[in-house]
C-alpha positions in Angstrom: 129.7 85.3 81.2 129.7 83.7 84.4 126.9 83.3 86.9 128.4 83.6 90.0 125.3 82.1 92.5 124.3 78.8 90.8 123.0 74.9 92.4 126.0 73.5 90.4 128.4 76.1 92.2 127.6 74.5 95.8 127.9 71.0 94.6 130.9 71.3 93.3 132.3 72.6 96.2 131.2 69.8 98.4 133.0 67.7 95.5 136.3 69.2 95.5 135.9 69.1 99.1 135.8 65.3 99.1 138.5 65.0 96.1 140.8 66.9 99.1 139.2 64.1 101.7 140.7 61.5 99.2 143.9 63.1 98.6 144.9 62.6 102.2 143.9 59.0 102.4 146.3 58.5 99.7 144.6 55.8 98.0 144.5 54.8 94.2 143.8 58.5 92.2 144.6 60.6 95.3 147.0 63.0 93.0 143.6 64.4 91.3 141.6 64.7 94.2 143.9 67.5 95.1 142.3 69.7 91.8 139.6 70.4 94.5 142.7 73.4 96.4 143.4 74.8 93.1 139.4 75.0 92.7 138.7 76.7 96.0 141.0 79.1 95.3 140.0 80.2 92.1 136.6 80.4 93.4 137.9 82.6 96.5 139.1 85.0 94.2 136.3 84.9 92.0 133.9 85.4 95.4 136.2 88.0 96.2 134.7 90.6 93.7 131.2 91.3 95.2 132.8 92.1 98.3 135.5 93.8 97.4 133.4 96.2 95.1 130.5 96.2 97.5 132.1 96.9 101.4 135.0 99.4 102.9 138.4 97.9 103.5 137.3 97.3 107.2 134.3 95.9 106.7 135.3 93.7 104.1 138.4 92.5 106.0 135.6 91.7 109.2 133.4 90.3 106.6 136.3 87.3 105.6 138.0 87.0 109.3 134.4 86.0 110.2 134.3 83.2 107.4 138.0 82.2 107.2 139.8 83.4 110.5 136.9 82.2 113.0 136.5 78.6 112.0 140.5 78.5 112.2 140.4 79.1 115.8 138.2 77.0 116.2 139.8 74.2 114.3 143.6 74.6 116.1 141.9 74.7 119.2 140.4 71.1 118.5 143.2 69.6 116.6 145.2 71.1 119.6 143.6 69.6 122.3 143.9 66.3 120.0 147.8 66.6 119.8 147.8 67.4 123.8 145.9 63.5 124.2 148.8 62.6 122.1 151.0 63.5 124.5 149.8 62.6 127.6 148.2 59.1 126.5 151.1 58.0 124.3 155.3 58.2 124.2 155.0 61.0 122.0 156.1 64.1 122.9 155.4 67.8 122.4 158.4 68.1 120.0 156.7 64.8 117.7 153.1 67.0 118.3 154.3 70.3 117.5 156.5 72.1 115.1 157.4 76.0 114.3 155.5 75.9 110.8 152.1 75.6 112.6 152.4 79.6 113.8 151.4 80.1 110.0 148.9 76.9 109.5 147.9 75.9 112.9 148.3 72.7 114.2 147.2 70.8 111.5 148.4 70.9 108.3 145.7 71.3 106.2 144.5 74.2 108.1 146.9 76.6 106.0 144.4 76.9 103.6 142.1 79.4 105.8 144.7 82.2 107.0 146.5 81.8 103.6 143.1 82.6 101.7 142.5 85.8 104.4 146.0 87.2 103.5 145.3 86.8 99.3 141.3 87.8 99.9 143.2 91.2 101.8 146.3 91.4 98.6 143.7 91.1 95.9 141.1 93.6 97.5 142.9 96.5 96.1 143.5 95.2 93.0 139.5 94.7 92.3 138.5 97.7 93.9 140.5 100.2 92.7 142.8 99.4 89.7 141.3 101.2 87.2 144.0 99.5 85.0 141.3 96.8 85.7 139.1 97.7 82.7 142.6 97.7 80.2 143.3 94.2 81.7 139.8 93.6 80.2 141.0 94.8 76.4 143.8 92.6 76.6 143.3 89.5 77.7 146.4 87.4 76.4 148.6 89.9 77.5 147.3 90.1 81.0 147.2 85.7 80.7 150.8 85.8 79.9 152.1 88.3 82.9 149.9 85.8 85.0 152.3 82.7 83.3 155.4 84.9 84.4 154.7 85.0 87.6 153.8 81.3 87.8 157.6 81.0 86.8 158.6 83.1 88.9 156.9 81.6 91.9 158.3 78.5 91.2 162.0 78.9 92.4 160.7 79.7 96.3 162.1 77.2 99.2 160.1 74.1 99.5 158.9 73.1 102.8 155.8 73.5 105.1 154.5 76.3 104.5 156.0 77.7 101.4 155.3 74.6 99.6 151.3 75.2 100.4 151.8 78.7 99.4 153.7 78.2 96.3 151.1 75.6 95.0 148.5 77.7 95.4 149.8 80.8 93.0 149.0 79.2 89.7 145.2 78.8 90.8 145.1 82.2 92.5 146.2 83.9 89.0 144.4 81.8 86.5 140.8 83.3 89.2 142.0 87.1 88.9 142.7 86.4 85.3 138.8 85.4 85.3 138.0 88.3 86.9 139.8 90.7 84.8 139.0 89.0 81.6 135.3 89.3 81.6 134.6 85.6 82.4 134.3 84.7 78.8 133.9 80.9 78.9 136.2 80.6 75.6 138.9 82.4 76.8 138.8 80.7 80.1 139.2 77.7 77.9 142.2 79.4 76.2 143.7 80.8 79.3 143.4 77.1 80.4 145.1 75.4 77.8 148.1 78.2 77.7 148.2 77.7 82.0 148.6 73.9 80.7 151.2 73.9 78.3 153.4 76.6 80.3 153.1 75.1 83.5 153.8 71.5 82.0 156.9 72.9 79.8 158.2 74.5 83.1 158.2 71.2 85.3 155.5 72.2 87.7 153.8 69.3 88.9 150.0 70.8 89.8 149.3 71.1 86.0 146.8 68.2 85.8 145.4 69.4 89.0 144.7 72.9 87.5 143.2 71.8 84.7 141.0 69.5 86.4 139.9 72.3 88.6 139.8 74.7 86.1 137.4 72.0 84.1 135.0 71.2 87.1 135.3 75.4 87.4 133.8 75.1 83.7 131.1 73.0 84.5 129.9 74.7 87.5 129.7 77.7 86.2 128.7 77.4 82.1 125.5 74.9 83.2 123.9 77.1 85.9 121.4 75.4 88.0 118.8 76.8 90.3 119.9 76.9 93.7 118.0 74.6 96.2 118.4 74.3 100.3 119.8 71.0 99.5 122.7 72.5 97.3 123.0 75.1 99.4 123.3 72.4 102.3 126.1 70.8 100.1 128.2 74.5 100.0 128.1 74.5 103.7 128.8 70.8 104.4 132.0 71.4 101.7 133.7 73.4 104.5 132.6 71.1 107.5 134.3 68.4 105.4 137.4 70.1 104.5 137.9 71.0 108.2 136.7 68.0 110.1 138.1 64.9 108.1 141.4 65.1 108.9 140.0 64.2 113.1 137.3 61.8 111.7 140.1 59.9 110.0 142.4 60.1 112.9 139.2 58.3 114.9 138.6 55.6 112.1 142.3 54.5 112.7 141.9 53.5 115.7 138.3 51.7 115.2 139.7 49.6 112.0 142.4 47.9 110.5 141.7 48.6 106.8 145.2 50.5 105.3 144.8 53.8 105.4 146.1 54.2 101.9 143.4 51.6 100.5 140.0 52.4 98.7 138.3 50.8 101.0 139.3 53.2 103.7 139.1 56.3 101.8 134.9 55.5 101.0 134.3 54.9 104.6 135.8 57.7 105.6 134.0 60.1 102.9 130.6 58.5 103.6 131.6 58.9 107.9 132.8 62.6 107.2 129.7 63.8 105.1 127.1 61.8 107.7 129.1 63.8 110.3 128.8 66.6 109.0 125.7 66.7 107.3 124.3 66.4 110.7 126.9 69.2 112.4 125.5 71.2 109.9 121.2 70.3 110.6 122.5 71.1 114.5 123.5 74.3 114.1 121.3 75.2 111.6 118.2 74.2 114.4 120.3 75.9 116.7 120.4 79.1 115.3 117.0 78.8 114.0 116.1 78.0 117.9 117.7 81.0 119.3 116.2 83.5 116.4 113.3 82.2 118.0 113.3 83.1 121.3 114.8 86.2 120.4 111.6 86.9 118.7 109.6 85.5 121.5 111.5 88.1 123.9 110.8 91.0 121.8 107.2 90.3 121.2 
């Protein structure tokens, strides 16, 4: 069975994090950085199940608008103002900055991720909380495996094109975590399940099979070797997000400070080692921060 609060856990967040970092930089191996999506949202729906079984509908919908819907506002109102510089500091116009598809990412691409995951955290709550056809699932885990293959198939056909193609990628990974879920965790038919994902996905032409299964692996390894969790690991799980969200603008700033290609390896390692200082130290500000105004809170009240 899995342990769902482990040291490995937040580590491996923070890796996949930095495997997404060096997807976009497009340099040598960039194809299997992008295992760290499929990994996110396996663990989404995996991280789905104590809240789901443990809050109301309301609460739990405040509960993941606060994690996932918050620091997307925050985000497209940065990369916003970024895209407005754009436009009034270079010949580019509003048309070049913006496009219709951001309404459902925001105004940077990889934003998609944190609305998308609000909608499936909402679709699967149900399905967790009160499909009692939850505990057959259970009984029959090949069966359940194989509708979860189906729908892969089925989700394959959809029109391509921001956002669809986001959405559409993310399916496979989305149904191999509720297949977890349902399955009892069992670490040997998550290997199973894995290899069956693997063969069907590959026989059917989609092209995030590696991806999966290297998610699906580092899923493995995070969660079958539990490790005590630290302030430092649980530093790394909050730094994970910080880097998903901010490298994107840190990269857009080392462009214009360097020459070195920005598909080269040299560029992707100084922007991973830039983005983690960064945000390392985002995250020891806000941490002091909050820690500052619990104080004087207290202070007040005494």
């Amino acid at each position: 069975m899995l342990s769902y609060r482990n040291g490995h856990l937040d580590y491996a967040k923070l890796l996949a994090a930095c495997g997404i970092l060096w997807f976009h930089t497009g340099a040598p191996g960039a194809s299997y950085g992008y295992a760290g999506l499929g990994f996110f949202f396996i663990v989404l729906v995996l991280f789905t199940v104590p809240g789901a079984l443990g809050l109301r509908p309301v609460d739990f919908a405040k509960h993941r608008a606060l994690r996932l819907l918050v620091p997307w506002v925050i985000c497209c109102f940065l990369y916003s103002g970024v895209k407005l510089i754009e436009v009034l500091s270079t010949p580019r116009t509003f048309a070049d900055e913006f496009a219709a598809w951001m309404v459902f990412t925001g105004p940077a691409l990889h934003l998609w991720f944190l609305p998308f995951a609000f909608v499936v955290s909402l679709f699967i709550y149900p399905f967790i909380r009160y499909a009692t056809a939850a505990y057959q699932i259970a009984r029959y885990p090949l069966a359940f495996c194989f509708g979860m293959l189906t729908l892969i198939s089925l989700s394959l056909p959809l029109p391509q094109g921001t956002p669809w193609a986001q959405w559409t990628y993310a399916l496979p990974s989305i149904c191999f975590g509720l297949f977890v879920v349902f399955s009892g965790a069992n670490t040997l038919q998550i290997l199973g399940t894995a290899a069956g994902f693997g063969v069907v996905s590959l026989a059917a032409g989609w092209p995030g099979a590696p991806q999966l299964l290297l998610a699906i692996a580092l899923l493995l390894w995070a969660f079958t070797i539990p490790f005590q969790a630290t302030a430092l690991s649980a530093k790394a799980a909050r730094v994970a997000l910080l880097v998903y969200l901010l490298h994107p603008f840190i990269a857009a700033l080392l462009r214009r400070m360097t020459t070195v290609p920005d598909d080269s390896v040299s560029f992707a390692s100084l922007l991973l080692v830039m983005t983690l200082i960064t945000c390392a130290a985002l995250d020891t500000m806000w941490r002091a921060a909050r820690s500052g105004h619990g104080l004087q809170r207290q202070l007040h009240r005494a």
